[in-house]
C-alpha positions in Angstrom: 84.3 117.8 194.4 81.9 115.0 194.8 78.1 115.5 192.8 76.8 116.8 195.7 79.3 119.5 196.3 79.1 120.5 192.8 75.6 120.3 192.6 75.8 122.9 195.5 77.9 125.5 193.8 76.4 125.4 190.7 73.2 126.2 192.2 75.0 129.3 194.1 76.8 130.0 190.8 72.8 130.1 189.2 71.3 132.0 192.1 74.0 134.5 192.0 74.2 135.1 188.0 71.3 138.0 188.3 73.6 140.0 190.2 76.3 139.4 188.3 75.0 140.4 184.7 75.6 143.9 183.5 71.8 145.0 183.3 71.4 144.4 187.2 70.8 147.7 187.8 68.3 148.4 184.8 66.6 145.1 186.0 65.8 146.5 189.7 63.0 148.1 188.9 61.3 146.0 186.4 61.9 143.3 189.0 59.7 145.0 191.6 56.5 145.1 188.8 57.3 141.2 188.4 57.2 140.6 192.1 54.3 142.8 192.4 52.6 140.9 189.4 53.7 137.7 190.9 52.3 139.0 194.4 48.7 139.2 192.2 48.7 136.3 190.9 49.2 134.1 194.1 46.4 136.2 195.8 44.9 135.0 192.6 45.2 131.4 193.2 44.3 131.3 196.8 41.1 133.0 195.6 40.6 130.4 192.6 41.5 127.8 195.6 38.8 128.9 197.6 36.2 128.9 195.3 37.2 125.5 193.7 36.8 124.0 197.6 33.4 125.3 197.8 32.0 123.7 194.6 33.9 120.5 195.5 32.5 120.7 199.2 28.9 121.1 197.5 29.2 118.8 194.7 27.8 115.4 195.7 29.2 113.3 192.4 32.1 113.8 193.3 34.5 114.0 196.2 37.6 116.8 196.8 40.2 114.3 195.7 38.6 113.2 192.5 37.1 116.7 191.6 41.0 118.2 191.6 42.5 115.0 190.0 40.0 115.4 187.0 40.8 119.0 186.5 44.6 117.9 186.9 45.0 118.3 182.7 43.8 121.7 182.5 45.9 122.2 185.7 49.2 121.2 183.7 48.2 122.7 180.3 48.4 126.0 181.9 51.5 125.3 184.0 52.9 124.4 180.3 52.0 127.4 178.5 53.6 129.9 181.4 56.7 128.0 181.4 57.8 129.8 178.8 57.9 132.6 180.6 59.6 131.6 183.0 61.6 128.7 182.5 65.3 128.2 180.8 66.5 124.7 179.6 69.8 123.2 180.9 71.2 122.9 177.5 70.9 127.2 177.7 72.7 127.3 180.4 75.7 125.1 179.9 78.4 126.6 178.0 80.5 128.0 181.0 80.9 125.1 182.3 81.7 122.7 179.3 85.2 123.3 179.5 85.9 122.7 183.0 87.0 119.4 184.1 83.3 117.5 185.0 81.6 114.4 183.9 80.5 114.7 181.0 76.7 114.0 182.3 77.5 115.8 185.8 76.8 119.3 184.9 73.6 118.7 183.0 72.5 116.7 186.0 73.5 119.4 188.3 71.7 121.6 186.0 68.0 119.6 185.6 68.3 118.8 189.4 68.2 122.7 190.1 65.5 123.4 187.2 63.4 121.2 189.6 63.9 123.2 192.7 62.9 126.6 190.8 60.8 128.4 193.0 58.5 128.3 189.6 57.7 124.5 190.7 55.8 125.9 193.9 53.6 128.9 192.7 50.2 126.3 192.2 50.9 125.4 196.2 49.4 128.6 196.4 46.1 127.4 194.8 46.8 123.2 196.4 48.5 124.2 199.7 44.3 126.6 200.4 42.0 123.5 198.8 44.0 121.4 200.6 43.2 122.9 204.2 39.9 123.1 203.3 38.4 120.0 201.6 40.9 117.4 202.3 42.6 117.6 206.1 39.3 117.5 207.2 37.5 115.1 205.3 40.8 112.1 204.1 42.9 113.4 207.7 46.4 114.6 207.7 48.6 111.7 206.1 45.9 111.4 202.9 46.7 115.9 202.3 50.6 115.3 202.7 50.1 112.6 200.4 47.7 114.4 198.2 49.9 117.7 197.7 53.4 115.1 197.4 51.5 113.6 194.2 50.9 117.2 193.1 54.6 118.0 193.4 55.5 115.3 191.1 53.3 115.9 188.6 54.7 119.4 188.2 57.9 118.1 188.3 56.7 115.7 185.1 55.5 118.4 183.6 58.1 120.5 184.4 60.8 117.8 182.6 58.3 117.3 179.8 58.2 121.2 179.2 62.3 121.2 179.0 62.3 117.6 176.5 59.5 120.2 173.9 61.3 123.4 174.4 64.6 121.7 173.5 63.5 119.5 170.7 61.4 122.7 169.2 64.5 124.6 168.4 65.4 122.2 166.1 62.6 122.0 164.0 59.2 123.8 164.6 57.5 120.3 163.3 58.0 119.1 166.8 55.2 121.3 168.0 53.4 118.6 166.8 54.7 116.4 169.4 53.1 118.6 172.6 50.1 119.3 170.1 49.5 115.3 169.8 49.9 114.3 173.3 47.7 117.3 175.0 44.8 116.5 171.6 45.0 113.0 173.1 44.2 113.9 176.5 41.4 115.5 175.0 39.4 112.4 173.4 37.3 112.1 176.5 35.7 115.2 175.6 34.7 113.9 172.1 34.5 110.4 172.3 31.8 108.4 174.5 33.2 105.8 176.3 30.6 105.0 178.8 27.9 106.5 180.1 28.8 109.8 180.5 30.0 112.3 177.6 31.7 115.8 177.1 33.8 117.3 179.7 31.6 114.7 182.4 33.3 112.3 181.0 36.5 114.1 180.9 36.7 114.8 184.5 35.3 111.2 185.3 38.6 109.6 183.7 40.9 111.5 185.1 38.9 111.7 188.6 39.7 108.4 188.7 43.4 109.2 190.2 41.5 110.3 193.1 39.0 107.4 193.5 42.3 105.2 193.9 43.6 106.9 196.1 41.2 107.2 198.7 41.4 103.3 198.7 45.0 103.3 199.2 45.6 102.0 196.0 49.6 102.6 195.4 49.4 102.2 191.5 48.6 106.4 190.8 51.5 107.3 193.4 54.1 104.6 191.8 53.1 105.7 188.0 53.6 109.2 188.9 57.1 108.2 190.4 58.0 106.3 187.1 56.6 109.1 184.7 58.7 111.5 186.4 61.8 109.0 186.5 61.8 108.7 182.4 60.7 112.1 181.9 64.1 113.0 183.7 66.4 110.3 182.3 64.9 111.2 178.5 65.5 115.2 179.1 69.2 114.3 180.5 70.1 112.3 177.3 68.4 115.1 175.3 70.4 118.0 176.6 73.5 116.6 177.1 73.1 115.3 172.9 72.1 119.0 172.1 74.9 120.6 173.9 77.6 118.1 172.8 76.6 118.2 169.1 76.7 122.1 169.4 80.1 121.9 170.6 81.6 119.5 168.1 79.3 120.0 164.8 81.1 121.0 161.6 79.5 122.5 159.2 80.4 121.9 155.6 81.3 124.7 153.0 78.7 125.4 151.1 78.1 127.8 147.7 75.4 130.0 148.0 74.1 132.4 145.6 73.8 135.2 147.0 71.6 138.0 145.8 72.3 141.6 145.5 68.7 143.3 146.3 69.7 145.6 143.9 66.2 147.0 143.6 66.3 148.2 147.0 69.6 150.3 146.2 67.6 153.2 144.7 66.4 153.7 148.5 69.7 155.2 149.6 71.3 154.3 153.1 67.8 152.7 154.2 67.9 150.5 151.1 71.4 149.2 152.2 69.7 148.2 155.9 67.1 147.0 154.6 69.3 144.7 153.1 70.8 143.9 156.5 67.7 143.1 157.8 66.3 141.3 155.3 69.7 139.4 154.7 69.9 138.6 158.9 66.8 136.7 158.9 67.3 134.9 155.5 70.7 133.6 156.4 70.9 133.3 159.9 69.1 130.5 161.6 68.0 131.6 164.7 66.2 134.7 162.8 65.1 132.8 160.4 63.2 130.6 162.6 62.2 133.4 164.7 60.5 135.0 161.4 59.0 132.0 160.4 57.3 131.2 163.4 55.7 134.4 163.2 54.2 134.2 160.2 52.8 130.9 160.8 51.8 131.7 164.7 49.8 134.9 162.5 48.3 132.3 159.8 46.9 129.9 162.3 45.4 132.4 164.9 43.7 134.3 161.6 42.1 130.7 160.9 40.9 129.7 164.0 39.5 133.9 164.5 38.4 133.5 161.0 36.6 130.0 160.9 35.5 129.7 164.2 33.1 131.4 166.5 34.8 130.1 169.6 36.5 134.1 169.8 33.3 136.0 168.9 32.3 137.9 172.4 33.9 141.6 172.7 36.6 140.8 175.0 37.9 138.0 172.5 37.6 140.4 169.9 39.9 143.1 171.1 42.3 140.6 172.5 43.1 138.5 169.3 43.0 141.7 167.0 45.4 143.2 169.1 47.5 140.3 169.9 47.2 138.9 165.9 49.3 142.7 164.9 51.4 142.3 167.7 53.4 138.9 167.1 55.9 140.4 165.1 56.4 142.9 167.1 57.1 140.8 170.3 58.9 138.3 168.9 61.8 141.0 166.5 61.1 144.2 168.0 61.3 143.2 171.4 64.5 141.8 171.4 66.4 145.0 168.7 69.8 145.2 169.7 70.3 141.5 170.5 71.3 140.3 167.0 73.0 143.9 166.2 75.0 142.8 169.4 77.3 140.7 166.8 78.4 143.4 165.2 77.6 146.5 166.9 81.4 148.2 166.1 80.2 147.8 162.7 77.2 150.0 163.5 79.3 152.3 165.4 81.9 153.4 162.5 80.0 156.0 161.1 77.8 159.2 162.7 73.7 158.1 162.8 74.5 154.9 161.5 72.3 153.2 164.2 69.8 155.6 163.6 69.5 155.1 160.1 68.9 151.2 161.4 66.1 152.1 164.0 64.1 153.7 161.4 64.9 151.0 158.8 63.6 148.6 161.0 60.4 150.6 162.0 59.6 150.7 158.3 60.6 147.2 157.4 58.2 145.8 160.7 55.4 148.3 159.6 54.9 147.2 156.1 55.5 143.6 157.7 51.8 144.5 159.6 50.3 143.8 155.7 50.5 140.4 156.8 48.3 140.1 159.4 45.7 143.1 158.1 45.6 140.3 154.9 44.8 137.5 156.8 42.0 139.0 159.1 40.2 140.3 156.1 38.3 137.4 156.2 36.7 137.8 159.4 35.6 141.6 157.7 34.0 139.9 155.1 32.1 137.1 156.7 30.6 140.2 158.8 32.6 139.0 162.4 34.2 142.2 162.6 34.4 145.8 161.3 37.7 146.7 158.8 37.0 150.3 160.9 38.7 147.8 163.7 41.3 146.0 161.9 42.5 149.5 160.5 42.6 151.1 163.8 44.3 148.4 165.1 46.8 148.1 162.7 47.5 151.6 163.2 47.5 151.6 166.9 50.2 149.0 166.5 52.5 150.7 163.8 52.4 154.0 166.3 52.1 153.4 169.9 52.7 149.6 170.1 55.9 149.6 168.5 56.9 153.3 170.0 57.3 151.1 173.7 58.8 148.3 171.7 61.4 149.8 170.4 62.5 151.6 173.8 63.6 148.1 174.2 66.9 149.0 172.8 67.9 151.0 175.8 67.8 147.9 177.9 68.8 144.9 175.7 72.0 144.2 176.7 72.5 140.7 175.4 73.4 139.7 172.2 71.9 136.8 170.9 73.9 134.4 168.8 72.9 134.5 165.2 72.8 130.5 164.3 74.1 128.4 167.7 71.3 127.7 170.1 72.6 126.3 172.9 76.1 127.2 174.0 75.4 131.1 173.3 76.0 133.2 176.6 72.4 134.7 176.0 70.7 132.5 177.8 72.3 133.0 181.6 70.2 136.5 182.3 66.4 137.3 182.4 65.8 140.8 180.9 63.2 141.8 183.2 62.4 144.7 181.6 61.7 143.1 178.6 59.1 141.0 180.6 57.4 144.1 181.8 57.1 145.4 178.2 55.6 142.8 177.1 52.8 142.4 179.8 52.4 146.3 179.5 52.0 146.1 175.7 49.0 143.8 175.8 47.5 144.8 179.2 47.4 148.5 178.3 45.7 148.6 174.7 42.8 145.8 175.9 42.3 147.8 179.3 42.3 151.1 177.6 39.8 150.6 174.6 37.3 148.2 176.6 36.8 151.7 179.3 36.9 153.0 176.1 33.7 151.2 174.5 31.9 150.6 178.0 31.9 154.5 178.8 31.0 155.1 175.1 30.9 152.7 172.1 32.7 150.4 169.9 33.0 153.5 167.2 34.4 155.4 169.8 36.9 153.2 171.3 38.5 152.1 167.5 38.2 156.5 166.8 40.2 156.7 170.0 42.8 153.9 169.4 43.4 155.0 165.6 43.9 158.8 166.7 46.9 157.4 169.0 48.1 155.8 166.8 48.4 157.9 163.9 50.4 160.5 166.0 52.8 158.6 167.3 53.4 157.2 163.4 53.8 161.2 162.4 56.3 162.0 165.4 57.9 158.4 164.6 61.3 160.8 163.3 61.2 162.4 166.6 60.9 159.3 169.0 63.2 157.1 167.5 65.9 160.2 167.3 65.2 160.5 170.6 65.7 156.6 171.7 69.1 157.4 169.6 70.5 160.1 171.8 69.5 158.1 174.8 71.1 154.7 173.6 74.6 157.3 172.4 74.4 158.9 175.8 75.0 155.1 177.2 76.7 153.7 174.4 80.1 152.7 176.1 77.9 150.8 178.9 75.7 148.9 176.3 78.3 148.2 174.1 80.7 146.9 176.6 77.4 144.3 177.6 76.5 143.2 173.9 80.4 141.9 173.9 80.4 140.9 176.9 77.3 138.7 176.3 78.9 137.4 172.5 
């Protein structure tokens, strides 16, 4: 087979490996809420589209061209952010295909070449593709749109290669955060240095406007950077993948003596002492845990700053969002995937009657009195008089009892396990649990729509009365629920078990 061939059937093999995974079925329906969500948001962008081509037809500082080139950063940050949604790197995907007889560069250039042609890499076309039509065929003439939208194209490619190079590098060490954090703080100096004339964010979208000014005079230089920033992008994400795969494949790790403590206070605790100690003993030895854990707590710490010493999150909305969302990090990054790290040794589990049981509620508890953190860290906004502890209890409570009852239905429907230290070569990363996406929209959509009707029909006392009533029953009948998800899980056990091997 020549590149082109096999670029060809590994993009069938990727297309095709949805229907092929064991959740298929399960997936169907959560599928049709992200197609209807996705359906929204395009409607979404057209709408944005139209609205941005009015205040650029209006505006007489600037013209179409410049006005959407000097919003192009914003444009990208957000195109960033949702990529992790959305968006798998090659070095995930590789392990089927390391031992067959390829290049050793040929299948991770197959791979990059079909991360660019992701439908993903067209969804702003539905904000350009509108603008387009109506501030720039008219006023620059055909060739100067098809030209416009091709240097769009690239520059979500860029950013599309630039996303894979952070994602990558990130699961090595969280310090390279500070890598993204740098470069996107950079492009923010306009706003808070003067450079000329203008300041703020006039100055912002002047620079970067200035992509558009050149080309309207048919200056080549923005079109032939683009080109070479996307060329690099690519040729630095290829190394990088191919190094992380390859040194995944070949790394030996060297015996090392650990001490290894017994926990035996938590002995006096019975059978949930001795999961607690699983749990507790999963993330403290295992990387990929580990990490998970520790990103959580500091995710928690710096959002509690920011509420906490800031007033940029004051208004009501903000409020509820960030309380919510500040309780629910733990949750969505453990909870939400339960089952995936049991997946390594689920016959384990399986030897003894309510043994996985025993774990559910062990789990519940442990993730419950892990909620201390983030109640702790928001007392400060209590005391500086930015919000009510009345909120941050009912919150808190709200997420211990309904927030973490649809959480932890996730364990009907996680049918991949999740390697326990390798990152990139782990069979984890070929599906998409879509239902795991739909909980996770559903689980922040529903408690901010719910208590702002909530406090608009009545008032703020009511809403957190209302919020900390639901929640308290749902931690009362917690027993009941998670028997229930039990029986379910048993009634399907030979399936799920037979995936969570499957997916080792």
């Amino acid at each position: 087979m020549n590149r082109y061939q096999l670029f060809r059937a590994l993009r069938r093999h990727r297309i095709l490996s949805d229907r092929r995974a064991m959740n298929y079925e399960q997936n169907k329906a959560a599928k049709f809420v992200i197609w209807f969500s996705a359906s929204f948001t395009l409607l979404y962008l057209v709408f944005i589209a139209v609205m941005l081509s009015l205040i650029a037809n209006d505006s007489r500082g600037t013209t179409p061209m410049e006005f959407m080139f000097g919003a192009a950063p914003i444009i990208l940050l957000l195109d960033f952010g949702t990529r992790f949604l959305a968006q798998q790197t090659p070095a995930q995907i590789a392990k089927p295909y390391q031992l067959m007889p390829i290049p050793r560069y040929t299948c991770v250039d197959a791979l990059i070449a079909s991360s660019m042609l992701t439908g993903y890499n067209f969804v702003w076309f539905a904000m350009l593709v509108p603008y387009t039509i109506m501030s720039i065929v008219f006023a620059y003439g055909f060739w100067m749109a098809l030209l416009f939208l091709l240097m769009w194209w690239l520059m979500i490619l860029a950013n599309s290669q630039w996303f894979l190079i952070c994602k990558t590098l990130t699961t090595d060490t969280l310090l390279w955060w500070l890598l993204p954090a740098g470069v996107y703080a950079l492009m923010g100096l306009p706003i808070i240095l003067k450079l000329g004339a203008l300041k703020g964010w006039d100055q912002f979208f002047e620079l970067y406007g200035t992509i558009g000014t050149q080309t309207e005079q048919g200056n080549p230089l923005p079109l032939i950077s683009i080109v070479a920033l996307l060329a690099v992008l690519v040729l630095i994400n290829r190394r990088i993948q191919y190094t992380h795969v390859r040194n995944e494949l070949i790394k030996t790790e060297a015996s090392k003596k650990h001490k290894v403590s017994q926990m035996a206070a938590l002995d006096k605790f019975g059978e949930t002492g001795l999961y607690l100690k699983l749990e507790l003993k999963t993330i403290l030895r295992n990387k990929n845990p580990r990490k998970s854990f520790i990103m959580s707590v500091a995710l928690v710490l710096v959002l509690s700053l920011i509420i906490s010493t800031t007033d940029i999150y004051d208004n009501s909305m903000y409020t509820n969002f960030w309380g919510l969302y500040n309780y629910l990090i733990f949750g969505s990054i453990g909870v939400m995937r339960i089952m995936s790290n049991e997946g390594n040794y689920i016959d384990g589990l399986m030897i003894h009657k309510e043994n996985l049981l025993c774990s559910f509620k062990t789990k519940y508890y442990l993730y419950c009195i892990i909620l201390l953190w983030p109640f702790l860290l928001m007392l400060p906004t209590v005391i500086a008089g930015k919000w009510s502890l009345y909120m941050l209890v009912s919150y808190g409570t709200f997420t211990a009892g309904f927030q973490y009852f649809i959480l932890f239905q996730m364990a009907i429907y996680n049918r991949q396990t999740l390697p326990l230290n390798t990152k990139f070569v782990g069979k984890g990363g070929l599906q998409t649990n879509y239902v795991q996406l739909v909980a996770g929209i559903g689980v922040y959509l529903v408690p901010m729509i719910l208590v702002s009707v909530l406090q608009s029909a009545f008032s703020d006392t009511v809403g957190y009365t209302a919020m900390m009533v639901i929640g308290l029953v749902f931690i009362a009948t917690h027993q009941w629920w998670l028997r229930n998800i039990y029986n379910r899980w048993m009634k399907r056990r030979y399936d799920i078990m037979a995936a969570l091997r499957a997916s080792r």
